[in-house]
SEZA-941624 format. One line per field, with one value per atom (N, C-alpha, C, O): y, z negated, x negated; atom name. Coordinates in steps of 0.02 Angstrom, whole numbers, plus 50000, padded with zeros to 5 digits. Example, Ala and Ser with C-alpha at 12.3 -4.5 7.8 and 13.67 -1.06 7.14 Angstrom:
py = [49716|49775|49835|49834|49888|49947|50002|50057]
pz = [49610|49610|49610|49577|49646|49643|49606|49598]
px = [49340|49385|49340|49288|49358|49316|49355|49330]
vexse = [N|CA|C|O|N|CA|C|O]
// end
This chain:
py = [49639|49612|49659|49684|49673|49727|49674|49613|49736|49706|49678|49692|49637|49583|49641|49690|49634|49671|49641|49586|49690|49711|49725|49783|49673|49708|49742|49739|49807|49851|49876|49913|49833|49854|49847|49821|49868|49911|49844|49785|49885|49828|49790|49832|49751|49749|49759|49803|49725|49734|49809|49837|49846|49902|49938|49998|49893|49891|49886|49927|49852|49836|49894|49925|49916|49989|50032|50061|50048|50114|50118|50171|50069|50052|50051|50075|50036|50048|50123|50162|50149|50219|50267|50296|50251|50293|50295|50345|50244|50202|50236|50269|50231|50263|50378|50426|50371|50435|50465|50506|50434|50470|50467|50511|50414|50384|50465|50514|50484|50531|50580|50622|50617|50673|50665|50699|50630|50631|50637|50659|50603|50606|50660|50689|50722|50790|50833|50879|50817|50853|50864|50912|50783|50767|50796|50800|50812|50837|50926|50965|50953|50993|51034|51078|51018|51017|51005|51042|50931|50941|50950|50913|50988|51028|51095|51126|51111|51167|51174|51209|51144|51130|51159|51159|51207|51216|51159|51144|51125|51077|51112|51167|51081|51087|50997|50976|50976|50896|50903|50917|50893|50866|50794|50758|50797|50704|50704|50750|50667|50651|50581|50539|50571|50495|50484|50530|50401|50353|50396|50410|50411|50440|50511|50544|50537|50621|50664|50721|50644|50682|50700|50657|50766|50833|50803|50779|50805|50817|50867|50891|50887|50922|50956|50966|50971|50987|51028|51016|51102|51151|51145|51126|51153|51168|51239|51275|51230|51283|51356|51367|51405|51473|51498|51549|51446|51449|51421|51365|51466|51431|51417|51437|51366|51311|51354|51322|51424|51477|51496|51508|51507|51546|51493|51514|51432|51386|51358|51335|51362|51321|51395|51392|51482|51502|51519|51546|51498|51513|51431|51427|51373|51319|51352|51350|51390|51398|51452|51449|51498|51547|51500|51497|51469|51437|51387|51401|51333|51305|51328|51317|51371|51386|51337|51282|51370|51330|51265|51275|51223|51134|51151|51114|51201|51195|51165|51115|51200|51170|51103|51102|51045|50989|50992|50936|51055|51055|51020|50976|51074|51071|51014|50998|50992|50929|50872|50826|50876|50821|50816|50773|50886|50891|50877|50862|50886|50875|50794|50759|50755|50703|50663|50606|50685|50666|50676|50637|50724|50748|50684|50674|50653|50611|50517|50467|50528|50465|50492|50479|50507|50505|50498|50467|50544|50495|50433|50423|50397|50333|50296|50241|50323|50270|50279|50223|50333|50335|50299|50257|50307|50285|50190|50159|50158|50110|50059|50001|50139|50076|50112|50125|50133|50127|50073|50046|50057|49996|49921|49867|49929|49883|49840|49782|49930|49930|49905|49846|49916|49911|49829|49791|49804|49729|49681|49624|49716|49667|49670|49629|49733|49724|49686|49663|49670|49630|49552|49502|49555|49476|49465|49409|49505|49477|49470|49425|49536|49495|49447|49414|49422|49342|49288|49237|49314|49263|49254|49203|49277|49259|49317|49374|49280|49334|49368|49425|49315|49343|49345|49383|49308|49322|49353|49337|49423|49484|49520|49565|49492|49555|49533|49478|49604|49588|49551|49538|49543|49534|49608|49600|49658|49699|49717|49732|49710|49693|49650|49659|49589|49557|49552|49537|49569|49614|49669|49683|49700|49758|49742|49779|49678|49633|49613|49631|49563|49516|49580|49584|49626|49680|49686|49659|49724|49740|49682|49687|49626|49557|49548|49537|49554|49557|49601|49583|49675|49718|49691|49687|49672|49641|49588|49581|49541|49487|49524|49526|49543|49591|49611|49596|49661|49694|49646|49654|49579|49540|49512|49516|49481|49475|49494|49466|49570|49612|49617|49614|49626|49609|49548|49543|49510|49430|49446|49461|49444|49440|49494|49485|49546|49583|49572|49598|49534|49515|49452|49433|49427|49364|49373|49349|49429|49470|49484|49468|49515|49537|49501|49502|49431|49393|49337|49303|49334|49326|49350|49321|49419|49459|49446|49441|49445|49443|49369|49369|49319|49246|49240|49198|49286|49307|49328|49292|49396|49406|49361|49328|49339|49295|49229|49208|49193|49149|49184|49150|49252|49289|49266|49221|49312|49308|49242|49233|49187|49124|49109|49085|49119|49087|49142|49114|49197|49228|49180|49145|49177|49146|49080|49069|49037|48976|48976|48936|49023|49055|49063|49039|49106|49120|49073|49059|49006|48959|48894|48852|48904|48862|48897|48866|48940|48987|48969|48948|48986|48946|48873|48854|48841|48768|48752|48718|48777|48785|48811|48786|48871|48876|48840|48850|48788|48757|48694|48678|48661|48610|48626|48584|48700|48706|48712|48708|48724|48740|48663|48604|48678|48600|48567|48593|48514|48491|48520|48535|48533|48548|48630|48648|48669|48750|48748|48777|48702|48673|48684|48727|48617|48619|48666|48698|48671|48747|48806|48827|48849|48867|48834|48874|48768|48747|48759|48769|48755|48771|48830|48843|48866|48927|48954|49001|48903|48899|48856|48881|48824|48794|48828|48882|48829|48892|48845|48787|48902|48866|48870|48896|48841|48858|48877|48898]
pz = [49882|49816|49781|49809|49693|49690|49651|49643|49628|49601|49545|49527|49502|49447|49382|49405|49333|49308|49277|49254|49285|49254|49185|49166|49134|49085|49102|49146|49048|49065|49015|48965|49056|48994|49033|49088|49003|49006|49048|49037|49114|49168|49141|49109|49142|49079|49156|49151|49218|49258|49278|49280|49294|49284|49375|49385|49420|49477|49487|49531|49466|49484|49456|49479|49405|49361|49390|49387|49442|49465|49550|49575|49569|49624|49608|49655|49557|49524|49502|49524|49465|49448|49538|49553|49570|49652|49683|49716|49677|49723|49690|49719|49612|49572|49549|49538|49552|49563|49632|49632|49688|49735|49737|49761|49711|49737|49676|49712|49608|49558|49580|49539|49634|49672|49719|49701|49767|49802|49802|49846|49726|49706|49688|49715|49633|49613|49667|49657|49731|49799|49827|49846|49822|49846|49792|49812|49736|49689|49700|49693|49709|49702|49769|49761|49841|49909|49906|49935|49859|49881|49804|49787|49767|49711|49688|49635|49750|49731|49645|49605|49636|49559|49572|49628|49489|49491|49435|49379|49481|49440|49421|49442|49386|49379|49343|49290|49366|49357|49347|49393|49293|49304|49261|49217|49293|49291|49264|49290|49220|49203|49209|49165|49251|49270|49219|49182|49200|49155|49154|49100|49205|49218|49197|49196|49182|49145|49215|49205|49280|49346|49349|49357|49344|49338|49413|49448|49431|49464|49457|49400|49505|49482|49543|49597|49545|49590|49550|49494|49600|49577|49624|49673|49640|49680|49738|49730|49778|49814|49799|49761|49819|49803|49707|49677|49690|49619|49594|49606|49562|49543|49487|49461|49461|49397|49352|49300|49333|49277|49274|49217|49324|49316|49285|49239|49299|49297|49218|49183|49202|49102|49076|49021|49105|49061|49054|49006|49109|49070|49049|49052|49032|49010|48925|48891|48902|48876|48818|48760|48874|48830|48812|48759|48862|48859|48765|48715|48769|48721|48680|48621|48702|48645|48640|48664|48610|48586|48542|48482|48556|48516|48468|48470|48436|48357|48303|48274|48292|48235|48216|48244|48163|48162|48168|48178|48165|48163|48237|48255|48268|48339|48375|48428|48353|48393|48356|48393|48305|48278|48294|48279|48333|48360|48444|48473|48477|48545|48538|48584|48471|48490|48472|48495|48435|48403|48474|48480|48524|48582|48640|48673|48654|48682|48654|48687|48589|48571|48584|48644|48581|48593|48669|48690|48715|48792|48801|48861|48770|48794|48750|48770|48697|48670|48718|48738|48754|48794|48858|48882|48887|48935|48931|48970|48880|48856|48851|48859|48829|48832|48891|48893|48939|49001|49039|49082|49024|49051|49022|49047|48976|48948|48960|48955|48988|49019|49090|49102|49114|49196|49186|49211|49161|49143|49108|49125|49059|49061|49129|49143|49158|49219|49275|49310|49296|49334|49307|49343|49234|49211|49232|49251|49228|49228|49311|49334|49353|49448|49450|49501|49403|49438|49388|49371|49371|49332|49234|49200|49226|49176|49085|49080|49048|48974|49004|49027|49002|49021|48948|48935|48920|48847|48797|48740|48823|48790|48812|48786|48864|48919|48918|48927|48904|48890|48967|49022|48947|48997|49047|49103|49034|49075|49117|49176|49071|49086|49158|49201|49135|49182|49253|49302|49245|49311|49349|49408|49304|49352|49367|49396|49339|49373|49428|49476|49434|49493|49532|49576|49535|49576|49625|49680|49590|49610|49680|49738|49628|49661|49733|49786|49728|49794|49855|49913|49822|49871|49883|49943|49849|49876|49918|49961|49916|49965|50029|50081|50030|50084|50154|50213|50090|50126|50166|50226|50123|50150|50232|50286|50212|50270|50310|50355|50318|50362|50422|50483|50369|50403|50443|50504|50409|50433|50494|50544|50497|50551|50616|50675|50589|50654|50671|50725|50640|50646|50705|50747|50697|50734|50768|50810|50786|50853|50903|50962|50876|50919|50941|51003|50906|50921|50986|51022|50992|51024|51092|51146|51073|51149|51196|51257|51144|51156|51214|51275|51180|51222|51268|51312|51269|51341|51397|51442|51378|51425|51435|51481|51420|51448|51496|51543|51453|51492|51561|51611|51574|51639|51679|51721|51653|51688|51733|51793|51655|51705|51741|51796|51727|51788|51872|51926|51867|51934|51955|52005|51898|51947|51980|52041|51935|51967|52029|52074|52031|52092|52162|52219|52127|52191|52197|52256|52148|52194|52233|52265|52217|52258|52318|52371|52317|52402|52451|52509|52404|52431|52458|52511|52396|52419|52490|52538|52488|52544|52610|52662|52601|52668|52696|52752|52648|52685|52710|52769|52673|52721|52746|52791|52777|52835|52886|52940|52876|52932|52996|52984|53021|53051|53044|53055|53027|52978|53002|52953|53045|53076|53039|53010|53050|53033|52945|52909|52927|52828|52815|52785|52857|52816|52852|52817|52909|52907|52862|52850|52827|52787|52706|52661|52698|52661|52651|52598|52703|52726|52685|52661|52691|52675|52579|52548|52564|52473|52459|52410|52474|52457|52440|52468|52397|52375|52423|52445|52428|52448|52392|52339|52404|52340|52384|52357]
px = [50103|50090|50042|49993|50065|50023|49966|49968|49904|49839|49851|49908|49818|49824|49780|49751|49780|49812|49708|49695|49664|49595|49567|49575|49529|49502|49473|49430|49498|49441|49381|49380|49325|49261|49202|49199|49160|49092|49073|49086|49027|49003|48934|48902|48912|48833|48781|48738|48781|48747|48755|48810|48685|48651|48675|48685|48678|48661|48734|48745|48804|48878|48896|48944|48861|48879|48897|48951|48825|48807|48858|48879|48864|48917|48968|48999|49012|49082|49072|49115|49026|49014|49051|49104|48993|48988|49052|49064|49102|49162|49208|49251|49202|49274|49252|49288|49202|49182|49222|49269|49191|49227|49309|49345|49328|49418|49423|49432|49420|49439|49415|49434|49373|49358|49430|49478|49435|49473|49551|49588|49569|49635|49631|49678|49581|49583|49610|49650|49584|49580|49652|49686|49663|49753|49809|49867|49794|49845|49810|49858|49766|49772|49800|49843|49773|49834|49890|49930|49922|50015|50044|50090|50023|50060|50020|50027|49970|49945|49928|49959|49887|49879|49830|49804|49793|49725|49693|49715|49614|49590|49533|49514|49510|49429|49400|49423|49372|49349|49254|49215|49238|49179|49162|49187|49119|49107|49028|48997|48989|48921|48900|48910|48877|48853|48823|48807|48806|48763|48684|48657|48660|48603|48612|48560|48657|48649|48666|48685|48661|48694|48756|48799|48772|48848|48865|48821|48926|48962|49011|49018|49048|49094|49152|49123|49215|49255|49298|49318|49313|49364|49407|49376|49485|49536|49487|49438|49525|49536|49546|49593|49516|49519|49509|49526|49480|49485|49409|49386|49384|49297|49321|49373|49264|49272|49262|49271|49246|49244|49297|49317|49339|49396|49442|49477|49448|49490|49475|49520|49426|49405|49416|49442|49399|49413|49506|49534|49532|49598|49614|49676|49589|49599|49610|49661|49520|49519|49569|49588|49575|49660|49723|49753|49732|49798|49789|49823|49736|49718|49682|49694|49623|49605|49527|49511|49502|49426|49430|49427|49433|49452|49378|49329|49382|49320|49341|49320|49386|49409|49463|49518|49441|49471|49540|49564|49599|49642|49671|49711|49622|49643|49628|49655|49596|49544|49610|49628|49634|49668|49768|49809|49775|49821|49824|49876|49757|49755|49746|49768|49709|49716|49779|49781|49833|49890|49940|49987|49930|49949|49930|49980|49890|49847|49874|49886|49875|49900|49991|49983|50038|50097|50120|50169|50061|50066|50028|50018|50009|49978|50037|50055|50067|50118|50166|50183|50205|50264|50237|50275|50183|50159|50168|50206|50129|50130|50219|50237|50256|50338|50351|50412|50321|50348|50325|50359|50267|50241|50265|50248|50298|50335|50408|50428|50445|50525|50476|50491|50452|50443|50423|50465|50379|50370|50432|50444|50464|50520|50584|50628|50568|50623|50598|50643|50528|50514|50514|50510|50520|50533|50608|50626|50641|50701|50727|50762|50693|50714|50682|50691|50636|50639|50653|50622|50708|50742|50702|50710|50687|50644|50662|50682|50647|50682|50740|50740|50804|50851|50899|50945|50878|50940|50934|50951|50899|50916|50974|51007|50979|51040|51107|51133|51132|51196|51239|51213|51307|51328|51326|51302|51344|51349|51277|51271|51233|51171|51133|51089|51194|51187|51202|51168|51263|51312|51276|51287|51227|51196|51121|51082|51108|51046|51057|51023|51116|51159|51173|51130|51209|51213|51135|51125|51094|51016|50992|50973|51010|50966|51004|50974|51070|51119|51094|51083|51087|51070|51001|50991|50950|50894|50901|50858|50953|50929|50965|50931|51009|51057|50994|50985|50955|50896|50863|50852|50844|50804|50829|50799|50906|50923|50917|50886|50951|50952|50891|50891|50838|50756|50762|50755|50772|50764|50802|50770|50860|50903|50882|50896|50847|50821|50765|50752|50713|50658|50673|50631|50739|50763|50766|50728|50823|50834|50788|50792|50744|50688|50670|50676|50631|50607|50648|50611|50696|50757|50767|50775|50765|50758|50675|50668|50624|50553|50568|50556|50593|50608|50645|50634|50705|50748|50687|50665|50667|50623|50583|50608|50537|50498|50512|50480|50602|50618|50642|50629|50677|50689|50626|50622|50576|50499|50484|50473|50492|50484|50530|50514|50600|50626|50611|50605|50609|50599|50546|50554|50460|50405|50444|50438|50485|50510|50545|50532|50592|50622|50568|50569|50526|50470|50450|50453|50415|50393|50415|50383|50492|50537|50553|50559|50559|50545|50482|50483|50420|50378|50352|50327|50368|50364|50430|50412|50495|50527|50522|50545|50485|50451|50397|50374|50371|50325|50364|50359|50399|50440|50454|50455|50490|50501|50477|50507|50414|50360|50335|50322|50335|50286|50228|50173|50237|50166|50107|50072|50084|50020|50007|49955|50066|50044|50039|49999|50096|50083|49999|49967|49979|49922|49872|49832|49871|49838|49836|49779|49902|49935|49895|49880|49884|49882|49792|49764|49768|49678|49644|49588|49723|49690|49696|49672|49733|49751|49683|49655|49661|49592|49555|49562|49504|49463|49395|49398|49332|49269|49235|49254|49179|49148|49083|49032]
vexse = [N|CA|C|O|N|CA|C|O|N|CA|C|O|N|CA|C|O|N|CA|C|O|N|CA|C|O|N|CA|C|O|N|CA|C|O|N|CA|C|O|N|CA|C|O|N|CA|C|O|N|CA|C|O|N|CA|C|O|N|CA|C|O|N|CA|C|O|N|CA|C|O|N|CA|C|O|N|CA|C|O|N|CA|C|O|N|CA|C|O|N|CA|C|O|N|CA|C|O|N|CA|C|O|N|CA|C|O|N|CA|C|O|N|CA|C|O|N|CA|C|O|N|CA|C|O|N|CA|C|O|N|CA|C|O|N|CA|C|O|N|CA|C|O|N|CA|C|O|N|CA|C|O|N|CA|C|O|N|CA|C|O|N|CA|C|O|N|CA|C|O|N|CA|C|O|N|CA|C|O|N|CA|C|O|N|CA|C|O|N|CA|C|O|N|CA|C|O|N|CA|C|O|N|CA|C|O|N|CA|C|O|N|CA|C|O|N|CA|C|O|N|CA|C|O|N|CA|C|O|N|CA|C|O|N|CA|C|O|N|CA|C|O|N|CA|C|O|N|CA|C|O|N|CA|C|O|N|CA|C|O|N|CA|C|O|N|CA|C|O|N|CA|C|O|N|CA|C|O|N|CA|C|O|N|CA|C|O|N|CA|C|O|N|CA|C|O|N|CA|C|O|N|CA|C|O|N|CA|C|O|N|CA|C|O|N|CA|C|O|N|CA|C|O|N|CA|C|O|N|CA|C|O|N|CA|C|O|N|CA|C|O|N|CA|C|O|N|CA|C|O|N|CA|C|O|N|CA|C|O|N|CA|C|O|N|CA|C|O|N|CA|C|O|N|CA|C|O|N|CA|C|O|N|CA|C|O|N|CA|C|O|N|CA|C|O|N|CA|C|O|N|CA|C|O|N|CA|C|O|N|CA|C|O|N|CA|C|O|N|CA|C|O|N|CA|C|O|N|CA|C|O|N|CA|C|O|N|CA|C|O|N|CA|C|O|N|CA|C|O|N|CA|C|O|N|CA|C|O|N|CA|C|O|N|CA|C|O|N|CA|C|O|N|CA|C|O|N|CA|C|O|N|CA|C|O|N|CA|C|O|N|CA|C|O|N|CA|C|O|N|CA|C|O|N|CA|C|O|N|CA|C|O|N|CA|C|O|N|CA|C|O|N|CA|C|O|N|CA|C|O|N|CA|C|O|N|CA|C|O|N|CA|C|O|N|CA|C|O|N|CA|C|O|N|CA|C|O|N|CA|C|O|N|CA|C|O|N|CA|C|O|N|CA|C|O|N|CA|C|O|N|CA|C|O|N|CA|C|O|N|CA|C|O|N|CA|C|O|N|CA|C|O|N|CA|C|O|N|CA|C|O|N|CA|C|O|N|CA|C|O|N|CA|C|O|N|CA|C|O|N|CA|C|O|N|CA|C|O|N|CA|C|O|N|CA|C|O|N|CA|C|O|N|CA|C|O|N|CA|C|O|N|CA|C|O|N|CA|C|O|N|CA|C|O|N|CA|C|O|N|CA|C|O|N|CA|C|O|N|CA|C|O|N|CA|C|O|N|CA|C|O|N|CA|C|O|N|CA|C|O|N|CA|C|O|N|CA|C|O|N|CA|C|O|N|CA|C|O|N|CA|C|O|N|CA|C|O|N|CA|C|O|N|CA|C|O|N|CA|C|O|N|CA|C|O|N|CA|C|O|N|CA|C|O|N|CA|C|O|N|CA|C|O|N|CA|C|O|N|CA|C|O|N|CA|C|O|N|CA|C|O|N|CA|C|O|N|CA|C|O|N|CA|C|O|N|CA|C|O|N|CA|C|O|N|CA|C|O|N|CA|C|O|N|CA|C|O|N|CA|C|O|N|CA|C|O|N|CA|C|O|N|CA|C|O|N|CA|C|O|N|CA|C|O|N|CA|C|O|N|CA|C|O|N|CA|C|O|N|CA|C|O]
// end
């Protein structure tokens, strides 16, 4: 189940701040780290705490000069309003695409569970009912080997017990057969002392 879905705004306690600051500081060091190892990306990240304290992380084989100054060729010096009003016109067009992606992905989870369905066409619908099929399929499938196992797990064990049962009808049989006197002699010795 994924996480429930967080306002996000300014912490007012000073002390939850600086602990959400420390916790999400390191998780955005660490993700820089992991993107820059499996896509060989060059980063450069710095970070300024509430308190005015730099942090900062460069990729591998790459110092944080080398890496802002070719930031800087590629883009260019953000001085002038032109630029600053195109990087931010750049910035708002991914949070809007981003935004109806988060939109398509929310109305498609309304609709596997049944829900704002009479927007969709029929064909629409057919390749919902399709989806939902192969999902319960899956489910089964699990289910039914989860059964299995569980199944075999209870074979064995009933084997297990019946051998111990086996052995102790052997036992209890050799003692009727014995003559009462050597029995409970025999039997003297199953007594624990204390």
């Amino acid at each position: 189940m994924g996480r429930g879905k967080v306002e996000l705004k300014r912490i007012e306690n000073k002390t939850n701040r600086q602990v959400t600051f420390s916790k999400r500081k390191n998780g955005i060091l660490k993700k820089a780290f992991e993107l820059s190892v499996l896509c060989d990306a060059e980063i450069a990240l710095v970070i300024f705490s509430p308190s005015g304290k730099a942090y900062h992380y460069a990729s591998d084989h790459h110092t944080m000069d080398k890496i802002i100054g070719r930031y800087r060729r590629e883009v260019g010096q953000l001085n002038s309003a032109d630029q600053r009003s195109r990087l931010v016109q750049l910035w708002k067009s991914e949070i809007e695409k981003l935004e109806r992606s988060v939109e398509t992905m929310e109305a498609r989870l309304r609709h596997l569970t049944g829900e704002d369905l009479s927007s969709l066409s029929i064909k629409d619908l057919k390749k919902l009912e399709r989806q939902l099929k192969i999902g319960v399929e899956r489910i089964r499938s699990k289910k039914k080997r989860l059964i299995a196992e569980r199944i075999n797990e209870l074979k064995t064990t009933q084997k297990e017990l019946q051998e111990e049962n086996s052995r102790l009808k052997k036992i209890i049989m050799m003692y009727d057969e014995m003559a009462p006197t050597e029995a409970e002699e025999q039997c003297l010795w199953c007594i624990p002392t204390n």
